[in-house]
N, C-alpha and C positions, 0 to 999 in steps of 0.2 A: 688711595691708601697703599702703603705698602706692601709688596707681595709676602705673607708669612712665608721664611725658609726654616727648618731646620737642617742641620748637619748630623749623620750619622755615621759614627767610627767603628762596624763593628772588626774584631778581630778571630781571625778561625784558625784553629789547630792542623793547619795544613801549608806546609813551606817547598814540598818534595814532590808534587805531584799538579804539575800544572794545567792536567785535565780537569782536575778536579778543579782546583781554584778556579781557571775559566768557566767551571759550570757555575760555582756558586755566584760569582760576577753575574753571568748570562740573568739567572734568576732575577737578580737585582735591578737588571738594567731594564725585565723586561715589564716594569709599570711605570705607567703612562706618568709621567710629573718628574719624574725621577733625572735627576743627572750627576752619573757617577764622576768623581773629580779625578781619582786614583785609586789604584792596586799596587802592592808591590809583595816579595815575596822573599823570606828568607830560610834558608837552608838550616844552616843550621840552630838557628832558632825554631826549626817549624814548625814556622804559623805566618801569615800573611792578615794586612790588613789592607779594608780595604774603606772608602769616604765620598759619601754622596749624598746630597741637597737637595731640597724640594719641599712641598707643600706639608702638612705635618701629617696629614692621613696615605700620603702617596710615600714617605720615608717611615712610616708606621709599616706597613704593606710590605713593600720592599726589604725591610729587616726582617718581618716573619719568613718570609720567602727563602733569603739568605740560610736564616737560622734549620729550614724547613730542609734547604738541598743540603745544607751541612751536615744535618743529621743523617741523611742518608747515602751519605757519603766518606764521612770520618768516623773509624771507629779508634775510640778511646786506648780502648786495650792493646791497640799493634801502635800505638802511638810515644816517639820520642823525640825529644827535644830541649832545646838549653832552657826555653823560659818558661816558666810557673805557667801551667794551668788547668781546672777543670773540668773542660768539655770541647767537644766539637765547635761549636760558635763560645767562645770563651770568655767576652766580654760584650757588649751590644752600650754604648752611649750615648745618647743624643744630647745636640748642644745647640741652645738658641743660636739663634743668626741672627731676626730681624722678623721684628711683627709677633712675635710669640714670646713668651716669657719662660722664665726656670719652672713655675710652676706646671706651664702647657707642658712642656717636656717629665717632667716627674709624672703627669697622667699619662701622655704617653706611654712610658716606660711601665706604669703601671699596668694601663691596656696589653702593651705588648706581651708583659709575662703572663700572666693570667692566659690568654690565649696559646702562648709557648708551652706551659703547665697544661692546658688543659689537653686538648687537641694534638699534641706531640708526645705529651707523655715527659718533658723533661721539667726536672727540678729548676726552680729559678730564685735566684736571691737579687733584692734587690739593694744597690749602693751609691756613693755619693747621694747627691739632694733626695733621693726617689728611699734611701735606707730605713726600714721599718726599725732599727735598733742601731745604738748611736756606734758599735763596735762595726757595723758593715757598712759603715762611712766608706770605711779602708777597705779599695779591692785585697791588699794582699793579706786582711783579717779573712777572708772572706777561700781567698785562696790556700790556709794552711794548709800544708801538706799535699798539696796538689790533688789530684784525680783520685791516686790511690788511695790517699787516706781517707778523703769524703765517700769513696765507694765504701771504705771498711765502717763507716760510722754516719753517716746517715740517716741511720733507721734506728737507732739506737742513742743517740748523744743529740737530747733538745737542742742544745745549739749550735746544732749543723741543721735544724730543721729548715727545711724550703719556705720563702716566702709565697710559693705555688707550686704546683705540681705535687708528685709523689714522690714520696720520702726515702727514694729509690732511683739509682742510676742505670742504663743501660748504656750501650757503647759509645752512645755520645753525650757521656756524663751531664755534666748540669750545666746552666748559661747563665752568669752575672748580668744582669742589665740597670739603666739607670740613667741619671740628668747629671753633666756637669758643665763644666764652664770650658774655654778652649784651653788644649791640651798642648803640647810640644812632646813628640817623642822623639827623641834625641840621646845617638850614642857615640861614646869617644873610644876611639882602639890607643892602646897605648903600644909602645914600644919593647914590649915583652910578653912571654910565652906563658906566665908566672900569673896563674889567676887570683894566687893569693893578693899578689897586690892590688889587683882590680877591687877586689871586693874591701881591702882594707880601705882604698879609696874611697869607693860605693857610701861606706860605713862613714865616713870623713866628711860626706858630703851632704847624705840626704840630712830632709829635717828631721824623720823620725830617729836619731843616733845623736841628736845635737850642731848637725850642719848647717845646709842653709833653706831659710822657710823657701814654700811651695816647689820643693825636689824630692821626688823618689828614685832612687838609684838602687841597683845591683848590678854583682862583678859577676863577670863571667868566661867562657872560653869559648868563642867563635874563631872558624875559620883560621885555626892556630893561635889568635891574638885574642889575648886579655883586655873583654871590654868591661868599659863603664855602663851600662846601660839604665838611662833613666827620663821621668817624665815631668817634663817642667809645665808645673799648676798654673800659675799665674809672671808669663814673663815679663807682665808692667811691675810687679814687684822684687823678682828679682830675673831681671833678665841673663837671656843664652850667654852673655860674654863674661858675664859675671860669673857663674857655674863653671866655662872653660878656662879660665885662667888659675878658679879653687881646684883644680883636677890639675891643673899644669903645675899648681906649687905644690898641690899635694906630692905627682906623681919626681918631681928634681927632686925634693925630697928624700925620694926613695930608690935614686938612683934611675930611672928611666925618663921615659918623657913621651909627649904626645906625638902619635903616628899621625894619624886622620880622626874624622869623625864621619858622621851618620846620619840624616832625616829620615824617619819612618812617616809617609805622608805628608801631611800639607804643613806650613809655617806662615803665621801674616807677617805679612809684610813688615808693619813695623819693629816684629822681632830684627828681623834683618836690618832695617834703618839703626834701630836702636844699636846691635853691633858694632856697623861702618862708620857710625859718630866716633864712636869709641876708640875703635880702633886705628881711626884714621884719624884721629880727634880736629875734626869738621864738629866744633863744637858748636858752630852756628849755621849750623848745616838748616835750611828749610824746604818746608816740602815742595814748597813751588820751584825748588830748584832737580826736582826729581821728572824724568821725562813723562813717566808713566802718571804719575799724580798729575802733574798739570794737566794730560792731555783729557785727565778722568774730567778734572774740573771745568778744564775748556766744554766740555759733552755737557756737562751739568749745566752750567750758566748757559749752554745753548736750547735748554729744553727738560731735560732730565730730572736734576730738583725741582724747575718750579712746577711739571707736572704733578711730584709726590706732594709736595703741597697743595696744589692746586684741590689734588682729589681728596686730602682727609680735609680743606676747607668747602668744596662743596659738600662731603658726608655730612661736616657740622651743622649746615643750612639746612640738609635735607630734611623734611617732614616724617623725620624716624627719629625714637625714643632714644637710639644710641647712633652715632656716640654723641654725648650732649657735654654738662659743665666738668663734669670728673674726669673727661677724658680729655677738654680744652684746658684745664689744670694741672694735670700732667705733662701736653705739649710746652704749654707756656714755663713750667718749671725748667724741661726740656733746653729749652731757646737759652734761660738762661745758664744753663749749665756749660751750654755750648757756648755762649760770649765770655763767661769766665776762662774755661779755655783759650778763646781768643785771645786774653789779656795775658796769659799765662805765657803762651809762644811765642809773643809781639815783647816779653820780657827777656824771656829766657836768651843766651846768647849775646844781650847789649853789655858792653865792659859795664858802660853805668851802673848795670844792673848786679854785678858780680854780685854782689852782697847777700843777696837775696836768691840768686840762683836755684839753689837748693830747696829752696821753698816754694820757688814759682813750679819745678818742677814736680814734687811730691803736691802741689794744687793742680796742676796737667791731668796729674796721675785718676787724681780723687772725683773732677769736674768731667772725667773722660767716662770714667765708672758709672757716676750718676747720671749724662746725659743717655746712656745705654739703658738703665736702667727706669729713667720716668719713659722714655720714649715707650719701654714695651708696656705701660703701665697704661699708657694708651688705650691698647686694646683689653688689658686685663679691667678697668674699669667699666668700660663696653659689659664684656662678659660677667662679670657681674650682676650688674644691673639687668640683664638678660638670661639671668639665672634665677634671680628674683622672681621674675616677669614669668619664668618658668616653672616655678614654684607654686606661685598665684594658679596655673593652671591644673594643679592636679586635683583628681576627683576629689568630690566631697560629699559623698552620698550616702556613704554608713557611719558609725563610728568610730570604726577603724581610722577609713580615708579619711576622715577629718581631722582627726590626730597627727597622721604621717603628713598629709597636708598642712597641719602649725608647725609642725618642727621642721618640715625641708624650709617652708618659709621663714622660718626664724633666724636658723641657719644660713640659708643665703642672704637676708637682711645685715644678721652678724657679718659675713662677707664684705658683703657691699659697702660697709664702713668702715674696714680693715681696708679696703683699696686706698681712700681717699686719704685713709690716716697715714700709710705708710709714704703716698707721695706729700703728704703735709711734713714729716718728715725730713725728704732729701731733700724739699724745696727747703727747709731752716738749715739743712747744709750747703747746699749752694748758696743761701743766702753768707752763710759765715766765711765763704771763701769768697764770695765775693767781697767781701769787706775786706779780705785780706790785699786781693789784688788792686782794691780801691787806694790801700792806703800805703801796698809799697811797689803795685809792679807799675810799667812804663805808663808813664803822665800822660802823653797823647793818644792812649788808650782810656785813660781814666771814665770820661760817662760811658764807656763803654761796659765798663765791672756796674757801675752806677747803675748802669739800665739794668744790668743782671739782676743785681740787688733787686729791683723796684719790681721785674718779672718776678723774681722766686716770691718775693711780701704776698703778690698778687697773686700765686699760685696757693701760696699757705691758705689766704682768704679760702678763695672758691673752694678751693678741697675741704677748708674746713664746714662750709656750707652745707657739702655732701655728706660730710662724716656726720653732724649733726639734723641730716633730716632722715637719715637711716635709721637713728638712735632714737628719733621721737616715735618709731612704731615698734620699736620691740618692746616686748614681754618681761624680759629676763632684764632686772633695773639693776642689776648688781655689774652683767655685762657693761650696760650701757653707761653706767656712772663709770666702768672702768677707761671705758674709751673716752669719755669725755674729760675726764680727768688728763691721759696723757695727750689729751688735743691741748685743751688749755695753758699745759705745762709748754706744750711747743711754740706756742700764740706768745707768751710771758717772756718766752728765751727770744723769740724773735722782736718783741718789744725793744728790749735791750741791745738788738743789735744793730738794728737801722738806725740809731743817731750816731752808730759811727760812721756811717756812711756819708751821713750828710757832715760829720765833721771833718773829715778828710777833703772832702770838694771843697770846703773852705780853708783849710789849711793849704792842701798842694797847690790848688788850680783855682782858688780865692774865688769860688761860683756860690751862692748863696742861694740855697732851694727849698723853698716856704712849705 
């Protein structure tokens, strides 16, 4: 199976003092699992972040630690700098990688605060996926007014109240933590000294002003020059080159222009691929033509994947209850999310193909998201049903215990059919995109979308299997018709959608399949 990692982003209110940052680093690095990726450190902003991976209980550990030396090292009140914040460890994120899901991580982040709360003594709010209230979605709802102002009202203004801790700061004010998705921090300095135009910019660009979805942006004055500074959400929807060129018209517009720019941390790779197309317009640029890619893949086909394979198919044989059909339902959705893409890249680029370009790419986009997505469902299936199986074991001796023992069981029952449903789900969306690329991207991929199709049919089955032998032991029949209801609704949509499939083979590629 694959090694679960998560990635942890936290960020601490110290730019100026590189004793200290190498202390809180040291903390980090020294549990066992742990591998810190980068540190870096800014002055005028001060605050430094820092990014490291590992096991989810060893980057669980690690973050308390951080948060632990920060506290006792940063105090709030001798504390200045350009960018919003407040506390000593200022923000704490963790972000799936691989083998864990957004859920695992919102527990985490859960764990973590409640521990930060208790044991430290500091206030903690939680935000993005992990937000007890839909307004602390938003780190900077969360941040109004910085430090000073959650010190003045805290203890007084419900809604500044702590998701943990006491309702009360000391010098290392409070710590945001939370689950999201991967992040870009990313700043552009522009050509002038004039911070008003930064922020009119900032203002121009992010979403929350009416700019462009998944950016947050603010202007500011660093190191003499007026930056942009902002955090780009999701770069497959709107990617980095796209952002710097709405800064670039923004900023001729107003008379100045772009100096440089910024990474704060790490950036995948394909943000940058995604760029060098662009800018280079290598519009049929592929990744086998990238030195690094190939050499991964040559490693892979030498041994690497068909080990990860290898080991969650013997898991599946093994003589243990998980992982069993809901998590071979989810790979199988998996596969075929991954062959849609195939068909999708093998399109993209061909002149033939002009026409559809644009379509094959937003299916890249969508088939890339889902195959992320059932893969982690993998193990969230597992967990589940081993949550169940958890359940079933709690005493049952008094009346009490009998009771909290039907309803944790019920509970995780309702669970454990919530997994299969949600990949019953993405399997009728990969199904629907497979039909797309059946019926208009590159023909000599064609049974290739086709086998997709007939995985994701075959995913919806199984899963549905699961969703409905969950549903035959629960209690609670108003839940269970609920679920069953939107299974069957999915079964119906996907009826209607596999005879395009099979009509298409007969039209493009004249194969007739009974």
């Amino acid at each position: 199976m694959t090694e679960a990692l998560v990635e942890c982003i936290p960020n601490f209110s110290e730019g100026r003092r590189p004793e200290v940052v190498e202390a809180i680093v040291a903390a980090i690095k020294a549990v066992d699992g742990v591998l810190l990726l980068d540190y870096s450190s800014d002055g005028d902003h001060n605050r430094s972040v820092a990014t490291f991976v590992g096991p989810p209980e060893a980057v669980e550990e690690a973050a308390f630690r951080g948060i632990a030396k920060a506290a006792e090292l940063i105090d709030l009140d001798q504390h200045q700098g350009e960018h919003p914040r407040i506390g000593a460890t200022d923000v704490v994120p963790f972000v799936p990688i691989a083998g864990v899901s957004m859920e695992d991580c919102v527990q985490i982040a859960q764990r973590l605060g409640q521990r930060v709360g208790k044991e430290l003594s500091i206030p903690v709010y939680l935000y993005e996926e992990a937000a007890t209230r839909p307004e602390r979605r938003n780190l900077a709802n969360i941040r109004k007014g910085e430090y000073e102002a959650l010190k003045n009202e805290i203890g007084s203004n419900p809604e500044r109240a702590p998701d943990y801790g006491p309702a009360k700061v000391g010098p290392a004010g409070a710590t945001v933590i939370g689950a999201r998705q991967f992040l870009i921090a990313y700043n552009v300095y522009l050509t002038t000294d004039d911070v008003s135009i930064a922020k009119e910019i900032a203002k121009a660009v992010r979403f929350s002003s009416g700019g462009l979805p998944y950016v947050k942006a603010l202007g500011m004055l660093v190191e003499g020059r007026a930056q942009v500074s902002m955090n780009l959400t999701n770069f497959r929807q709107t990617p980095v080159f796209k952002v710097v060129e709405a800064i670039r018209g923004e900023a001729e517009s107003r008379g100045v222009g772009v100096h440089s720019s910024e990474l704060i941390g790490l950036i995948p790779q394909d943000a940058l691929i995604d760029s060098a197309k662009w800018y280079l317009q290598l519009e049929d640029l592929k990744p086998q033509q990238i030195l690094e890619q190939q050499i991964r893949a040559a490693q892979a086909e030498a041994g690497g994947a068909q080990q990860s394979t290898d080991d969650f198919l013997a898991a599946l044989a093994a003589g243990t209850a998980t992982p069993g059909g809901g998590s071979a339902a989810a790979y199988g959705a998996a596969m075929a999310a991954a062959l849609v893409a195939m068909v999708a890249r093998l399109t993209i680029g061909k002149k033939k193909y002009a026409q559809v370009e644009a379509k094959m790419k937003d299916v890249l986009g969508q088939a890339e998201g889902l195959q992320k997505k059932l893969h982690a469902a993998v193990a969230d299936d597992a967990a589940a049903f081993e949550a169940v199986m958890k359940a079933f074991r709690l005493p049952k001796e008094t009346e009490k215990q009998k009771e909290t023992r039907a309803k944790a069981v019920e509970a995780a029952t309702v669970h454990a059919a919530e997994v299969p449903l949600d990949v019953a789900r993405q399997a009728v969306r990969v199904l629907e995109l497979a039909t797309e690329v059946v019926e208009m991207g590159n023909l000599n991929a064609i049974t290739d979308g086709a086998t997709a199709g007939a995985l994701a049919r075959a995913a919806l089955r199984a899963a549905g299997m699961n969703v409905r032998i969950n549903l035959s032991s629960l209690e609670d029949k108003a839940i269970g018709d609920k679920l069953a209801a939107a299974l069957q609704e999915l079964e119906e949509r996907a009826a209607g959608i596999e005879p395009k499939i099979t009509a298409a083979l007969g039209e493009r590629a004249e194969l007739s399949i009974p």
